[in-house]
N, C-alpha and C positions, 0 to 999 in steps of 0.2 A: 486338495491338501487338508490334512488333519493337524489340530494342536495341542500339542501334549506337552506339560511342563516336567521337566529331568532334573531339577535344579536340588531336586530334594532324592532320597529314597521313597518309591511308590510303596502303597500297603499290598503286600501279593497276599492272595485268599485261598488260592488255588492253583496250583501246576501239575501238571498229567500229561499222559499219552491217551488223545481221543481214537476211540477206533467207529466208522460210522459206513453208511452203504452195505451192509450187511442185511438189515433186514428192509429197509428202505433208501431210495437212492434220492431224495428229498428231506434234508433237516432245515427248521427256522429255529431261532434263536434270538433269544432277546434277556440282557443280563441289565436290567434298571440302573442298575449304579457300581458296575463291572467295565471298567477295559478288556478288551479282548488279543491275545497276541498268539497268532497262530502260525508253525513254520511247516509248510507241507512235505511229503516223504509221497505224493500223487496229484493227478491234473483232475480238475473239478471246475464249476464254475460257481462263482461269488456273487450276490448280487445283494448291494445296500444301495440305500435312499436310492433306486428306483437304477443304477447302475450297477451292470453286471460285469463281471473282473475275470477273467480267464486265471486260473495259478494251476502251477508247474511241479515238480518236485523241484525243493531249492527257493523259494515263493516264500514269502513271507507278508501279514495282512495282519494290519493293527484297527480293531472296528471300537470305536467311541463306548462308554455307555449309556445304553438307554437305546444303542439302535440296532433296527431288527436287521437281519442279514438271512441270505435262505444260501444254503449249499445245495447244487446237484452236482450228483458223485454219478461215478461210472461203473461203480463197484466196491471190493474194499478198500475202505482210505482210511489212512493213518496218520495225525498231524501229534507236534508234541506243542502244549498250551498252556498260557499264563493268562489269570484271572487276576485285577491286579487294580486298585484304587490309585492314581497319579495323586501327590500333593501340591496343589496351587500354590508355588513360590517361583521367583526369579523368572527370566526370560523364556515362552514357550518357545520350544522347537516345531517345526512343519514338516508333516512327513504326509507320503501317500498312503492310500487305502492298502495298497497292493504294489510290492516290486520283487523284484529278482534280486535274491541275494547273492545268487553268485558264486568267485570262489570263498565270500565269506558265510556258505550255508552250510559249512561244516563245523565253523567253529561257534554259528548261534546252534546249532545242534547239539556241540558236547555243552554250551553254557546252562539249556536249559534241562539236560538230559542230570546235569551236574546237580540243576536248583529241584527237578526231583527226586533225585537221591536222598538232597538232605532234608527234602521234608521230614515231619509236616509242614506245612505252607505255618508264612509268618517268623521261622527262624531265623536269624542273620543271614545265614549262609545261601538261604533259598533266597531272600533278597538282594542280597548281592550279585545273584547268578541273574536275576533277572533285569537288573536296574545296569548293570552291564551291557546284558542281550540288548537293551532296550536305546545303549548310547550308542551301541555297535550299530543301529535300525539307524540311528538320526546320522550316523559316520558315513553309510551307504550312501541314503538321500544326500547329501552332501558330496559324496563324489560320484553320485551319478549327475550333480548338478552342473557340474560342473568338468562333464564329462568331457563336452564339445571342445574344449579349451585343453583339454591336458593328453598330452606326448600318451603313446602308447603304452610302451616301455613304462612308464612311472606309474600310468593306472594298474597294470602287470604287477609290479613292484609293492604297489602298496596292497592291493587287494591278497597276496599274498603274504607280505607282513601281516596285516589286521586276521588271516588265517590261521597264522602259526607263531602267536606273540609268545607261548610258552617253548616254540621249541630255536636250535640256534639258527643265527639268521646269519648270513656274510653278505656285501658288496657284492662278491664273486660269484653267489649262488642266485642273487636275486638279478642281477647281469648275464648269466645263463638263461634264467627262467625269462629274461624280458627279451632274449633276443638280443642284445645288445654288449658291446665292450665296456668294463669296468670306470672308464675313465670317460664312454658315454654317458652311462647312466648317470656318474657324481655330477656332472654338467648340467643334463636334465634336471635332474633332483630338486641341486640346488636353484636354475632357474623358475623352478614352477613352484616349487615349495617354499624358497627361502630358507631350508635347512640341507645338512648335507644328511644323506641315507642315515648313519650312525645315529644321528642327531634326531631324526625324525622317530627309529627305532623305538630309543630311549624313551623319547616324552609317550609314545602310546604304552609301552611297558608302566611307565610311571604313571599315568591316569589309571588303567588298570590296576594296579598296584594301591594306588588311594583308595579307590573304592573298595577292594577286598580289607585295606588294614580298619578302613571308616564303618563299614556294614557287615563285615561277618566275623566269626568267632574264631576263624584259620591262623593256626599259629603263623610266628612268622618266618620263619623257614618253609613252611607250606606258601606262604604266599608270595616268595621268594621264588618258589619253586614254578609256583604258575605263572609267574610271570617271564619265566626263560632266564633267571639270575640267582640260582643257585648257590653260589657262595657264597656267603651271609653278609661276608667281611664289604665285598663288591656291592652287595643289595644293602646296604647299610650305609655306605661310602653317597649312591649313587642317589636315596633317600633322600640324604641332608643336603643336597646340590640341588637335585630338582623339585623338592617339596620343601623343602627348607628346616628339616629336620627328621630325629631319627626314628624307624619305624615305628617304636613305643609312642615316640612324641605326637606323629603322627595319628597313632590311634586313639589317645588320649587326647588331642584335642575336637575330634570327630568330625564331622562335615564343616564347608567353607561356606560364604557367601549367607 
């Protein structure tokens, strides 16, 4: 396990779409004073401090800075990457070298596909897309730790909320997707999680939604919008409940802790 501190906004330097196995099917790499955060779109192998990491399309691999890592590729491979300086505050998180993202490898996909849009690297916006991606990484670790212990259906359930926080979500649909009756799933839910479905929704809406109003320059009907709460009136309402005030107030007083 690696440890990376999220407590703050990292400094991103760099984000792109690497293209590599073209003219060689061996790259080493070494970024001195560079986080490395790589989500692959091909199978390769990884190998740092003296272990090598099999990844997948859907893989995702966060390498420290300062160490070296070598790729062998099969051909041509394409990952999308942030270069990215962590700031030492608050409690690190621990994550691996290398996991499977899953059915969340769509949505670190459009987050980082997002933070190069708005380049150049360094913008709000490209930082918020990353520092995101980056708690979506510690959210995974977190329930894959916790995997052995949790109902089917609700791993289903959530890996597909944390997929689709921008589009609408129901009870009903997310109890289809798991296999299960409506009135199973709120059971489950609430006994593994301690909140009911709705409840749970919200609060990942609402950390997402921090971090866009704290870190980038998105208005806020835009950031309303990415978060799957569109009507202003409602993302305004739902703000001062669970952040404890209103969008503006919210951005204006910027980061917690």
């Amino acid at each position: 396990m690696i440890e990376l501190h999220l407590a703050a906004p990292p400094e991103v330097v760099n984000v792109g779409v690497g293209i590599h196995g073209v003219r060689s099917l061996r790259d080493v790499f070494r970024l001195p004073d560079l986080w490395q955060l790589h989500l692959y779109s091909y199978s390769a192998d990884l190998t740092l401090a003296g272990t090598t990491y099999s990844v997948a399309p859907g893989y995702v691999s966060l390498t420290p800075a300062g160490s070296q890592v070598q790729f062998d590729y099969r051909g041509r491979s394409e990952h999308l990457y942030a270069h990215f300086r962590p700031v030492v505050a608050g409690e690190p998180s621990y994550l691996p070298v290398v996991q499977d993202a899953g059915a969340a490898a769509p949505m670190l996909s459009d987050l980082l596909r997002w933070a190069v849009e708005a380049s150049p690297s360094g913008s709000s916006r490209t930082t918020a897309e990353v520092w995101t991606a980056l708690w979506r990484i510690v959210d995974l670790t977190a329930a894959t730790t916790e995997g052995d212990a949790r109902h089917p259906a609700v791993a289903t359930a959530i890996a597909y909320i944390e997929a689709n926080l921008a589009q609408p979500l129901t009870v009903p649909t997310l109890a289809r997707l798991a296999g299960v009756s409506h009135n199973h799933l709120t059971r489950l839910f609430q006994t593994e999680t301690g909140q009911t479905v709705i409840a749970y929704i919200r609060g990942r809406r609402m950390g997402r939604a921090r971090h866009l109003l704290v870190s980038s320059t998105l208005s806020i009907p835009a950031v309303a919008a990415s978060v799957g709460i569109p009507d202003l009136q409602a993302f305004n309402k739902t703000c001062r409940r669970e952040l404890g005030g209103s969008p503006r107030a919210v951005r204006t007083a910027g980061p917690t802790g």
